[in-house]
C-alpha positions in Angstrom: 187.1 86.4 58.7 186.7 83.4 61.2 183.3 83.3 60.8 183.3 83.9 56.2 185.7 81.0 56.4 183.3 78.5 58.7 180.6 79.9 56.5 182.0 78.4 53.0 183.3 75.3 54.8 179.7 74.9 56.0 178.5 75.2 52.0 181.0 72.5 50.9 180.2 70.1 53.4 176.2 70.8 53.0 176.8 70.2 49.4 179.1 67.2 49.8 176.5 65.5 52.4 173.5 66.7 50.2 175.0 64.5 47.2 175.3 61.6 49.5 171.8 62.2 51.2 170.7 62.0 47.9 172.1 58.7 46.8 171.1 57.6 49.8 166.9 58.3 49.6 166.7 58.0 45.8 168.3 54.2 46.3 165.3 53.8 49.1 162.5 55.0 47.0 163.9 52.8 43.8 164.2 55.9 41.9 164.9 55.7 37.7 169.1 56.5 37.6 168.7 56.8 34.4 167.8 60.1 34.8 171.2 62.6 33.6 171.2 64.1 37.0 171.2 60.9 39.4 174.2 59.7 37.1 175.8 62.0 38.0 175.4 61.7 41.2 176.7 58.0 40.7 179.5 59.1 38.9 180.8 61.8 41.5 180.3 59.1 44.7 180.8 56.0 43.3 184.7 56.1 43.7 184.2 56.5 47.6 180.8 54.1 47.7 182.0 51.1 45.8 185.1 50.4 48.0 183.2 51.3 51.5 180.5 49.0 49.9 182.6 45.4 49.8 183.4 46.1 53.9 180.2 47.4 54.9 177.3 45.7 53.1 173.8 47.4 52.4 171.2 46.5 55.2 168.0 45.9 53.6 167.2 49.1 51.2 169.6 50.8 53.4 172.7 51.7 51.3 174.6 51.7 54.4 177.8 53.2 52.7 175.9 55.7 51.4 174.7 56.5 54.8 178.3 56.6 56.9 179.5 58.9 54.3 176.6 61.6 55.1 177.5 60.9 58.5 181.3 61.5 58.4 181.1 64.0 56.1 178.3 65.9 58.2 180.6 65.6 61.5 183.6 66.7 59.5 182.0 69.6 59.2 180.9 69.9 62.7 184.5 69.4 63.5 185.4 72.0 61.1 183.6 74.8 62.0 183.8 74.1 65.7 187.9 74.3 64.9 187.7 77.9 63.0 185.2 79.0 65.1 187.7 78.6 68.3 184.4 76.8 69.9 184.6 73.5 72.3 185.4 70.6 69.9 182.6 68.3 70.6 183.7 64.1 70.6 181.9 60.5 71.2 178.5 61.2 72.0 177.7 64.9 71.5 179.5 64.8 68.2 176.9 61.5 67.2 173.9 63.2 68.2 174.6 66.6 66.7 175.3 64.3 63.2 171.9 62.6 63.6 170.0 65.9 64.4 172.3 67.6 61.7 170.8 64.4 59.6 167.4 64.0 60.5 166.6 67.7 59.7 167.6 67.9 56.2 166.4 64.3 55.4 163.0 65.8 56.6 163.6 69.4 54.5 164.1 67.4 51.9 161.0 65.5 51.6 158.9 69.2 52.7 160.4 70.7 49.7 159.9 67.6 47.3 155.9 67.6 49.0 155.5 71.3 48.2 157.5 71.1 44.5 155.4 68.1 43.8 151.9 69.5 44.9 152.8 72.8 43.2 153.7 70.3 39.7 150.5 68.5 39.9 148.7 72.5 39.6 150.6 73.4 36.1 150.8 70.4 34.7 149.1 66.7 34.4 152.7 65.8 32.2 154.3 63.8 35.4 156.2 62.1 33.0 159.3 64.8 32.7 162.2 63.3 34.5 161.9 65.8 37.0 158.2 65.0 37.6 158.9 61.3 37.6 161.8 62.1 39.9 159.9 64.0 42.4 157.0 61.7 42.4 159.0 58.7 43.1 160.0 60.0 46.2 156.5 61.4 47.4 154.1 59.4 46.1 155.3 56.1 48.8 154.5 58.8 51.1 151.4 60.1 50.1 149.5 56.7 49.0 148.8 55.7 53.2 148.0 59.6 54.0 145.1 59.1 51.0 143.9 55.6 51.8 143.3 57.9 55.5 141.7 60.5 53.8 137.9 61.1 52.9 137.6 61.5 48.9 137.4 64.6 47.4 136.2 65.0 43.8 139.3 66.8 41.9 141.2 68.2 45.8 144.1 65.8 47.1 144.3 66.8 50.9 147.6 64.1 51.4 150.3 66.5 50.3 148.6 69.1 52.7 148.7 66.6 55.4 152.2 65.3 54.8 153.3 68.9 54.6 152.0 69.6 58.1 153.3 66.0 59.5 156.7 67.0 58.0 156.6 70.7 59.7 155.7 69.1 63.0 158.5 66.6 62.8 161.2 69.4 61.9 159.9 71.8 64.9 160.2 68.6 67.0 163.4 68.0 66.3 164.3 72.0 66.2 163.4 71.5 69.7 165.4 68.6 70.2 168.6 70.7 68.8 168.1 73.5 71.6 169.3 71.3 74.2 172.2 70.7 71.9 175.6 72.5 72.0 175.7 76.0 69.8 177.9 74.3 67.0 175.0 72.2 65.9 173.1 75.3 64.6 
């Protein structure tokens, strides 16, 4: 039962941090909010963001509200599961670190996913100009445009998102490593 109740908490908080994470990246990349979804997205967070933001001010592209919300809420649920789980309730340091980790791993599934969706788009379709395509192209393409001035040119084959995918794989195995030296809670 424990372990059914740390497994919901665990899908609200993922949610929760997810719509923050969101906010956060699509701000970085100077996505389009006039797209329905991203207003939403505004909508839902923008009663927590706009007060956080007069106190805590954005540095650089960095919506740094954004950011310590994904943060708190992620180590809520650290705290959270480590509480119905009966497990060591990890403080200071080892909760920061798991947070980060926590962070840095589905900032980076993120961006794999959006690679693969957007190198799977460019197959069916040439139309990048859906809201979704524009979307998902907004967030790759500052990725992909130094991986392709790298690159040899091929007539009609774009290695980049091949590339990126691999850099981003490496990354996440790096940082799975990283996570094995960290307390059980984290996984």
């Amino acid at each position: 039962m424990r372990s059914l109740l740390a497994q919901i908490i665990s899908f609200i908080v993922d949610c929760v941090v997810w719509v923050f994470l969101i906010r956060l990246l699509l701000q970085l990349v100077k996505a389009d909010f006039r797209i329905p979804l991203l207003q939403s997205i505004i909508r839902l967070t923008n009663p927590i963001i706009r007060p956080l933001r007069k106190t805590l001010p954005a540095i650089g592209p960095v919506d740094t509200a954004s950011l310590l919300m994904a943060m708190v809420s992620r180590a809520a649920g650290i705290l959270l599961t480590a509480v119905i789980l009966g497990q060591t309730i990890p403080t200071g340091p080892a909760l920061l670190a798991a947070t980060a980790v926590l962070l840095a791993h589905e900032v980076l599934t993120f961006l794999l996913f959006a690679v693969i969706l957007w190198a799977v788009l460019s197959w069916i379709t040439t139309d990048t100009y859906s809201p979704a395509g524009r979307l998902i192209g907004t967030v790759v393409e500052p990725l992909l445009r130094p991986i392709r001035r790298l690159l040899p040119r091929l007539e009609g084959l774009d290695l980049a998102p091949l590339l990126l995918s691999a850099l981003l794989l490496l990354l996440l195995k790096l940082l799975n490593q990283l996570s094995v030296q960290l307390p059980v809670w984290i996984g």
